[in-house]
C-alpha positions as CSV (number, residue, x, y, z in Angstrom):
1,X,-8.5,15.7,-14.5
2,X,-5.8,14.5,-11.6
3,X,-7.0,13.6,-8.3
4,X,-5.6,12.2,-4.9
5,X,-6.8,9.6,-3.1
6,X,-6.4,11.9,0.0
7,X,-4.3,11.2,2.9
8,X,-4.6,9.3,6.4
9,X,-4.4,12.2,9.1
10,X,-4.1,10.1,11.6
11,X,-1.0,8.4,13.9
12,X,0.2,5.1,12.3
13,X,2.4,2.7,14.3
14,X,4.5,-0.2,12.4
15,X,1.8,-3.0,13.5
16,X,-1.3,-0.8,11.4
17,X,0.8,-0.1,8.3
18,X,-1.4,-1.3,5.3
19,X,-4.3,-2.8,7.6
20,X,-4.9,1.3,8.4
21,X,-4.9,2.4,4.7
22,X,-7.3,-0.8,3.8
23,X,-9.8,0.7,6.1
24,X,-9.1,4.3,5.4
25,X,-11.7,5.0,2.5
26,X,-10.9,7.4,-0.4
27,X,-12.2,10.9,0.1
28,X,-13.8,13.2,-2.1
29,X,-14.6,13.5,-5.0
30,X,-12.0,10.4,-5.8
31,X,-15.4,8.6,-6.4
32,X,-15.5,10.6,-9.7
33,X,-15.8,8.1,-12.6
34,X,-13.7,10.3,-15.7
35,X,-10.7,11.7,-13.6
36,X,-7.7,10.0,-13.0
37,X,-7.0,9.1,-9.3
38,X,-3.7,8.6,-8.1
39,X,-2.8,7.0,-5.4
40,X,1.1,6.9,-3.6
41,X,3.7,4.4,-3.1
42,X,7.2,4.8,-2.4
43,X,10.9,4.2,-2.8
44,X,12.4,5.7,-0.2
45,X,14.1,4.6,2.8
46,X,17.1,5.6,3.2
47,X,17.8,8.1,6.2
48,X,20.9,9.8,6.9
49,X,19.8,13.0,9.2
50,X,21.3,12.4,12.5
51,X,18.5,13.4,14.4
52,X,16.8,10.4,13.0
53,X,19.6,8.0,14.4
54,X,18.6,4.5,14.3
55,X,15.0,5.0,13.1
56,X,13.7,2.7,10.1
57,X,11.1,3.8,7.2
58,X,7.8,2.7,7.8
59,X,7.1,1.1,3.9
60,X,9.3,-1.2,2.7
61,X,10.5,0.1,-0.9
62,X,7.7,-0.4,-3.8
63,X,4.7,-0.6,-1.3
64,X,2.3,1.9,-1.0
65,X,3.1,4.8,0.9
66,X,1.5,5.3,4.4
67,X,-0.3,8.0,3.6
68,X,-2.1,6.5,0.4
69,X,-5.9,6.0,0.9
70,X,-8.0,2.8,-0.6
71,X,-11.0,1.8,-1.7
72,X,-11.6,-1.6,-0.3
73,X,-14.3,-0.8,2.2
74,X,-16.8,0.8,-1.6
75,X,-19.3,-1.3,-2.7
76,X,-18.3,-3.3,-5.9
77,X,-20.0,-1.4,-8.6
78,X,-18.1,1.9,-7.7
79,X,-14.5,2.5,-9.7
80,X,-11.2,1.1,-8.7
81,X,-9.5,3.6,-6.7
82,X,-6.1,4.4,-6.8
83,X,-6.4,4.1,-11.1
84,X,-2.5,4.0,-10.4
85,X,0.3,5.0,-7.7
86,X,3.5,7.2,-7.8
87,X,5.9,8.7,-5.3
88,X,4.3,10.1,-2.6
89,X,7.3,9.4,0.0
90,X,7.4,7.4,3.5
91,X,7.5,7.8,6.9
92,X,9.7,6.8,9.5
93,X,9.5,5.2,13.0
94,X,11.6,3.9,15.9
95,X,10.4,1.9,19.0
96,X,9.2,4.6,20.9
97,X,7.6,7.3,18.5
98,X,4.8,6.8,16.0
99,X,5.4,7.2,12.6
100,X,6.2,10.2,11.4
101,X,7.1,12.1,8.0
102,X,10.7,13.4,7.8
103,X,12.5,15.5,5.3
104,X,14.8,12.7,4.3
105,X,11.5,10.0,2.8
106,X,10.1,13.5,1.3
107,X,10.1,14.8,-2.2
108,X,12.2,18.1,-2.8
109,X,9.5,20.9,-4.4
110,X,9.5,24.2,-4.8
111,X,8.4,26.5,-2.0
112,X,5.3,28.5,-3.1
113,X,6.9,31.7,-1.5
114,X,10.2,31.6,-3.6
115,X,11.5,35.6,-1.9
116,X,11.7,33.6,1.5
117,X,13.3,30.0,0.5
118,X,13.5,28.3,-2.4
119,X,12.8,24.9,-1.9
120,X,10.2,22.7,0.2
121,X,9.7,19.4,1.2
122,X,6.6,17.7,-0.6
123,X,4.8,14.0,-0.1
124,X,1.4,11.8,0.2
125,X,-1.0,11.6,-2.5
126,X,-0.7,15.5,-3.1
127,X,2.9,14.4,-4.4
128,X,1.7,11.6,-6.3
129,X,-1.3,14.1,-7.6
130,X,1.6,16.2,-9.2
131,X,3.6,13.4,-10.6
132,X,0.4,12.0,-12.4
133,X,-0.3,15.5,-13.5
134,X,3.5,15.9,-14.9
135,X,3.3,12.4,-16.9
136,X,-0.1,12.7,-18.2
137,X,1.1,16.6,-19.6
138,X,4.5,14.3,-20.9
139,X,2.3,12.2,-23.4
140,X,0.3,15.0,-24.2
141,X,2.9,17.1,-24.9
142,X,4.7,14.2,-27.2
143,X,1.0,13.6,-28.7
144,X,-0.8,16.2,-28.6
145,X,-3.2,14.9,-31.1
146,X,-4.5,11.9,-28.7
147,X,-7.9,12.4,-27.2
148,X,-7.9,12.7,-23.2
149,X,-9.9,9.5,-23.1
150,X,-6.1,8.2,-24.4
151,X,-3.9,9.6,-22.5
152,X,-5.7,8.6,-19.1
153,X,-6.1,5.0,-20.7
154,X,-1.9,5.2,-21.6
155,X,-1.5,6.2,-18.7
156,X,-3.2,3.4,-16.5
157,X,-1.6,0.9,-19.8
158,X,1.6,1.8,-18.9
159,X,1.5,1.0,-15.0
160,X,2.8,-2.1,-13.5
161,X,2.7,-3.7,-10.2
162,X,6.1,-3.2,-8.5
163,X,7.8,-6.9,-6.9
164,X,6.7,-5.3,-2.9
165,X,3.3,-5.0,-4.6
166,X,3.2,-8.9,-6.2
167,X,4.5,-10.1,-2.8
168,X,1.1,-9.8,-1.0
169,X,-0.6,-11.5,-3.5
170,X,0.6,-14.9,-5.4
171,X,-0.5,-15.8,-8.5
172,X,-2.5,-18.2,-6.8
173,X,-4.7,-15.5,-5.7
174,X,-8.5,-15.8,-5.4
175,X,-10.6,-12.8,-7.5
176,X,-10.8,-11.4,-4.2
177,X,-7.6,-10.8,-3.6
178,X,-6.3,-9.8,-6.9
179,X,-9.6,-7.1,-6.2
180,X,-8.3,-6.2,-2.9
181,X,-4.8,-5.5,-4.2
182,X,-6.8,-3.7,-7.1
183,X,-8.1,-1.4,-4.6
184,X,-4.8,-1.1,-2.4
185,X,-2.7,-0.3,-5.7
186,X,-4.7,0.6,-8.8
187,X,-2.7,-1.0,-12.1
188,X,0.5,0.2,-9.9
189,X,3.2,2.5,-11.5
190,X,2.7,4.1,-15.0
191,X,6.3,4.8,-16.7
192,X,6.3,7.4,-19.5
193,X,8.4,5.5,-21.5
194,X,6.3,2.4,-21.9
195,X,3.2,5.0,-22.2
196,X,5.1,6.5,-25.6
197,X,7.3,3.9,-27.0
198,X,7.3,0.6,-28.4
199,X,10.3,-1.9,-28.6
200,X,11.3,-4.8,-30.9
201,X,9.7,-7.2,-28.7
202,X,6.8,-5.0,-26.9
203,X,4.5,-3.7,-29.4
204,X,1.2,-1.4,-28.8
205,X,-1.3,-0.5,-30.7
206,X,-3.7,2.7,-30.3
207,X,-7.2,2.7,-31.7
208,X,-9.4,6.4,-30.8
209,X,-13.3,5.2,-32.2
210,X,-16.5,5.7,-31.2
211,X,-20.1,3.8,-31.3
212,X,-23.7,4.4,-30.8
213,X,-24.4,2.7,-27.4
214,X,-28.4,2.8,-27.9
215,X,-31.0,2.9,-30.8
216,X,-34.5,3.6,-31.0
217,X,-36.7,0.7,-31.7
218,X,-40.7,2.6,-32.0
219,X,-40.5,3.6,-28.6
220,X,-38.7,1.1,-27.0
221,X,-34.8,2.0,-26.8
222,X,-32.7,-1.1,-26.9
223,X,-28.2,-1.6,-27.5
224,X,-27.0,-0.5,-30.3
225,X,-24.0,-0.5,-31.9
226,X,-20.5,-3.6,-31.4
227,X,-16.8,-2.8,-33.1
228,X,-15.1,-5.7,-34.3
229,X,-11.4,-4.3,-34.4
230,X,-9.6,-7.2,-36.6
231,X,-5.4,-7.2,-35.1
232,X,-2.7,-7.2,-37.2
233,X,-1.0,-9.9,-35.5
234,X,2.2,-11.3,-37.4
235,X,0.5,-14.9,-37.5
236,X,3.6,-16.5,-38.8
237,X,6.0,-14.5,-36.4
238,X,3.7,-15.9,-34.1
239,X,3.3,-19.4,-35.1
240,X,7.5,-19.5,-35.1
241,X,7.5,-18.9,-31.4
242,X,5.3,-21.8,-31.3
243,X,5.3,-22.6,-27.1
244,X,6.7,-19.5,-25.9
245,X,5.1,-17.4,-23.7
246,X,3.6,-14.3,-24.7
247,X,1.4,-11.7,-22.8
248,X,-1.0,-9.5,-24.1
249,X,-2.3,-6.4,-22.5
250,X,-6.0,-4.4,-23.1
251,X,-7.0,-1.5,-21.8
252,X,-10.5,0.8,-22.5
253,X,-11.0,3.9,-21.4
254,X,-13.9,5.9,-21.7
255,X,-15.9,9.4,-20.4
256,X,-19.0,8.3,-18.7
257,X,-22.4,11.3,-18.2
258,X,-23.4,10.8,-14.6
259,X,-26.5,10.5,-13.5
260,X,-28.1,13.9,-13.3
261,X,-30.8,12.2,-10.5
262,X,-29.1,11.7,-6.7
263,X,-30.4,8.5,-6.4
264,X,-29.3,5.8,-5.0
265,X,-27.6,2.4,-7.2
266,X,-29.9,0.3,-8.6
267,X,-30.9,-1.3,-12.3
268,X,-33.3,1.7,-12.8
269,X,-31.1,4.4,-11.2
270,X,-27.8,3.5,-12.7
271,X,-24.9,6.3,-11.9
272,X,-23.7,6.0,-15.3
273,X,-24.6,7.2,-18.8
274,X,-23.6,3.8,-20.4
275,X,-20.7,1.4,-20.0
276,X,-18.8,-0.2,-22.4
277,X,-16.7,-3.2,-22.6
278,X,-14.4,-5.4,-24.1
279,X,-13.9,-8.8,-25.1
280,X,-11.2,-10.6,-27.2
281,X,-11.9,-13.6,-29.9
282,X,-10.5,-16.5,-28.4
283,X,-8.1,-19.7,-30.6
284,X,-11.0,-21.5,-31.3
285,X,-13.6,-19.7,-32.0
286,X,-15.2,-18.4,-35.1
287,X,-16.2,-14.6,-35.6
288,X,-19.5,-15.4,-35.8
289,X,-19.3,-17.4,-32.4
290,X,-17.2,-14.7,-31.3
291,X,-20.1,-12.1,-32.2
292,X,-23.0,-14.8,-30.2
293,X,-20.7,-14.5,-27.2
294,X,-20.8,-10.9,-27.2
295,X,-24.5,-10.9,-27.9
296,X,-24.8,-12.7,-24.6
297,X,-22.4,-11.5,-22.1
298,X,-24.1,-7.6,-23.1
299,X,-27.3,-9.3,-22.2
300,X,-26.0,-10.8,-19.1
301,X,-24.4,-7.7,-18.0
302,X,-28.0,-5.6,-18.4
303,X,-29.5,-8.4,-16.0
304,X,-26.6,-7.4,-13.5
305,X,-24.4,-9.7,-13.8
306,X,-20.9,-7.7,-14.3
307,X,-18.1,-9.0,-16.1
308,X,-20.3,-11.6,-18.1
309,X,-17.7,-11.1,-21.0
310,X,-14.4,-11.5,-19.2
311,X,-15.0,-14.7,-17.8
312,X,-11.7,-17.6,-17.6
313,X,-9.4,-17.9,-20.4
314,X,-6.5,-16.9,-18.6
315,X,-6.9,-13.7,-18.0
316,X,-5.6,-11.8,-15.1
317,X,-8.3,-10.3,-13.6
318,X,-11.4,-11.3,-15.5
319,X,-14.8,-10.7,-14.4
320,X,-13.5,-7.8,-12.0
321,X,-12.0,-5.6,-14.1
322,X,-15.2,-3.9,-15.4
323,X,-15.7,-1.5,-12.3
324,X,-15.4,2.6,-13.2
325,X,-14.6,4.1,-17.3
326,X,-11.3,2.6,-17.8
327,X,-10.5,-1.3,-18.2
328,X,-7.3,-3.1,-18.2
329,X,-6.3,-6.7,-18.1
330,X,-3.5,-8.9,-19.1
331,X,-4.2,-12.3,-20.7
332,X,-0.7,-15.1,-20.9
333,X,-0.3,-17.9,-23.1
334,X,1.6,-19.2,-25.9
335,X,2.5,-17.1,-29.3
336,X,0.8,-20.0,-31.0
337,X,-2.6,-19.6,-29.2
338,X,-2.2,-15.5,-29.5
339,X,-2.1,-16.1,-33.2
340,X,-5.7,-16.8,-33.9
341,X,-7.1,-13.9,-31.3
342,X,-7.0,-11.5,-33.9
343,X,-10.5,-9.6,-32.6
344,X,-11.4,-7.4,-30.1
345,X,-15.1,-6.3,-29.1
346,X,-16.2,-3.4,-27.9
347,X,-19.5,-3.3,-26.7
348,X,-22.0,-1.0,-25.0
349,X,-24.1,-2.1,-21.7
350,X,-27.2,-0.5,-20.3
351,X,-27.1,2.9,-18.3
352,X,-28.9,5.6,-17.3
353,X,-29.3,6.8,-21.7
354,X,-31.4,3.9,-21.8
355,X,-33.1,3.9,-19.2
356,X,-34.1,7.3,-19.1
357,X,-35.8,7.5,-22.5
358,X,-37.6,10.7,-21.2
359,X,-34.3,12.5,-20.8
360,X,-33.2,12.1,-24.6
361,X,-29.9,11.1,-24.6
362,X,-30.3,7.3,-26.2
363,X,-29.1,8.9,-29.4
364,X,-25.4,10.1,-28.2
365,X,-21.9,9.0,-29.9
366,X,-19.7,7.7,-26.8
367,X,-16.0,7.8,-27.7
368,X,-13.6,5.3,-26.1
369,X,-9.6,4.6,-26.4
370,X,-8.3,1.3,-27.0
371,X,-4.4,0.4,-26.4
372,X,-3.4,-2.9,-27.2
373,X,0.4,-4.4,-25.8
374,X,1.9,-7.7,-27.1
375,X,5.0,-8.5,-25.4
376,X,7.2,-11.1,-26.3
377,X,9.9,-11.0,-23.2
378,X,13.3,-13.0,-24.9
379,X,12.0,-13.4,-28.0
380,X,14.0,-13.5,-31.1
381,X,11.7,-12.1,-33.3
382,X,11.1,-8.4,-34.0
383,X,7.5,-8.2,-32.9
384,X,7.3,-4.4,-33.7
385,X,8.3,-4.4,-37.3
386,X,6.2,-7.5,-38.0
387,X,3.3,-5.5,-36.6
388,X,4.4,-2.8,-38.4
389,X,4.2,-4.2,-41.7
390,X,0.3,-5.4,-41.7
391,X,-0.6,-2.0,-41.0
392,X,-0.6,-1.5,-44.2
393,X,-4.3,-3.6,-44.0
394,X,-6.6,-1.4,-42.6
395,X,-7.8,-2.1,-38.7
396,X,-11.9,-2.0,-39.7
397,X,-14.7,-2.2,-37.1
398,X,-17.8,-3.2,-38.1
């Protein structure tokens, strides 16, 4: 399922560009936890009608269009909305008018009365809807094997903050920052390309599974089930690159049950069915540490503290990055230090399953997609094939 953000139906001048979309909420039912939202930027800005004469596009190319609704006024616990952005076209302004959308910062679409004209012009997240439709129907239609938790989780792997995007916020920036560009932008702008294909030096994996998130101890219920997915990193590819850097990119997606109670959020009325998560074994550590650390951040998490298992390390985005059914983050280091994180977790948290015991649903299988990206930008060494060749060693979860 595709959904928009919605759309600001208001007059916007040049001065409440971006400050009008942060305070213009997402509308319903964007809140849902298993659809994919879309959200719109834009890369136009170039305007050649003559009746538009010395007027400028509102959005600077690769920033979000001004249409595009956010969530940065929802509470923390709610999912990050946009998931991701595409086209949704611009608007354009002079020093007297307000800004306005124009057919030349529009997308071309067929007119749904094809006897009368045979083309329309099309834009705002309804555009970007489309678009997200169109490249989530693209990997399906290449893979038409891959679950739908898959292709909504390639599809939010594949997306990437544009340079306009990175501008407003430095790598310096604080966690709320990076959570209010998060909430501006989603992951940014999937590509079908990356979404499908892998190249000598970018290399992703794909692992569909599924775990028990909840057992039945007498009568209390308590977490179940942790996979250990062992990687098939080329360690001595790895180890060659030695000080070079490296990035590695995770991303979980998973279908959530809502909460069949209208209730409000707290630790006894949780919206969700369960949650899962995902952790990755870090240089130093031993699987049986690994495991321990796990065992703690999942108990963590069930006290309320969210994104217990991300925590440091380099990551990107850390602790916030558990909000919603779909993860992603992106951890940087050497190639050295990536050759001994050869383990990723994925681990169930508490929901409504388990704390419902009454409603019988503690015993359900939850599915989940993992899609795993090493990228090794300038290397000399063919990552893929290296990767390619321990496949023949079986990924096991345990």
């Amino acid at each position: 399922m595709v959904l928009a953000t919605g759309n600001l139906r208001s007059e916007i001048s040049a001065a409440e560009y971006l400050d009008a979309n942060d305070l213009s909420e997402a509308e319903s039912p964007a809140q849902a936890w298993n659809a994919l939202v879309t959200g719109a930027f834009t890369d136009k800005t170039t305007i050649t009608h003559p009746d538009y004469a010395g007027w400028q596009a509102l959005a600077p190319a690769g920033d979000l269009s001004p249409a595009s609704r956010t969530s940065g006024l929802w509470d923390r616990q709610w999912p990050i909305r946009p998931d991701v952005v595409f086209e949704g076209g611009n608007f354009a302004h002079d020093s007297v008018n307000p800004a306005t959308a124009i057919d030349d910062l529009r997308l071309l679409t067929t007119h749904y009365r094809p006897h009368l004209r045979l083309f329309d012009a099309f834009g705002d997240t309804s555009a970007a809807a489309a678009l997200g439709a169109n490249l989530s129907a693209g990997i399906i239609a290449a893979r038409p094997e891959l679950w739908p938790e898959t292709v909504r989780g390639l599809v939010v792997h594949s997306a990437e903050w544009t340079p306009a995007m990175r501008k407003h916020f430095p790598n310096s920036a604080s966690q709320a920052q990076k959570m209010a560009m998060l909430r501006r932008y989603g992951w940014g702008v999937p590509d079908l390309s990356r979404a499908l294909l892998s190249a000598s030096n970018d290399a992703t994996l794909m692992v569909e599974d599924a775990l028990l998130p909840f057992r039945k101890d007498n009568r209390t219920i308590k977490t179940g089930d942790m996979n250990l997915h062992r990687l098939p990193w080329p360690r001595e590819e790895l180890l060659k690159l030695g000080d070079d850097d490296v990035e590695l990119r995770i991303t979980l997606s998973y279908f959530i049950e809502p909460n069949p109670a209208e209730r409000g959020w707290t630790r006894r009325h949780r919206y969700a069915s369960h949650g899962l998560r995902f952790a990755v074994k870090r240089s130093l550590e031993s699987l049986p540490q690994f495991r321990q650390r796990i065992n703690k951040a999942a108990e963590a998490e069930d006290a309320g503290s969210i994104g217990s298992a991300a925590g440091g390390d380099d990551w990107l985005l850390g602790p916030i990055r558990d909000r919603g059914s779909v993860h992603s983050d992106v951890w940087r280091g050497t190639a050295a230090a990536l050759a001994d994180r050869d383990a990723i977790g994925v681990f169930p948290v508490s929901g409504w399953w388990k704390e419902k015991p009454a409603l019988k649903r503690w015993d359900r299988s939850a599915r989940y997609a993992l899609l795993v990206t090493i990228r090794a930008p300038g290397a000399q060494v063919d990552i893929y094939t290296a990767i390619a060749n321990q496949l023949s060693v079986p990924i096991s979860a345990t």
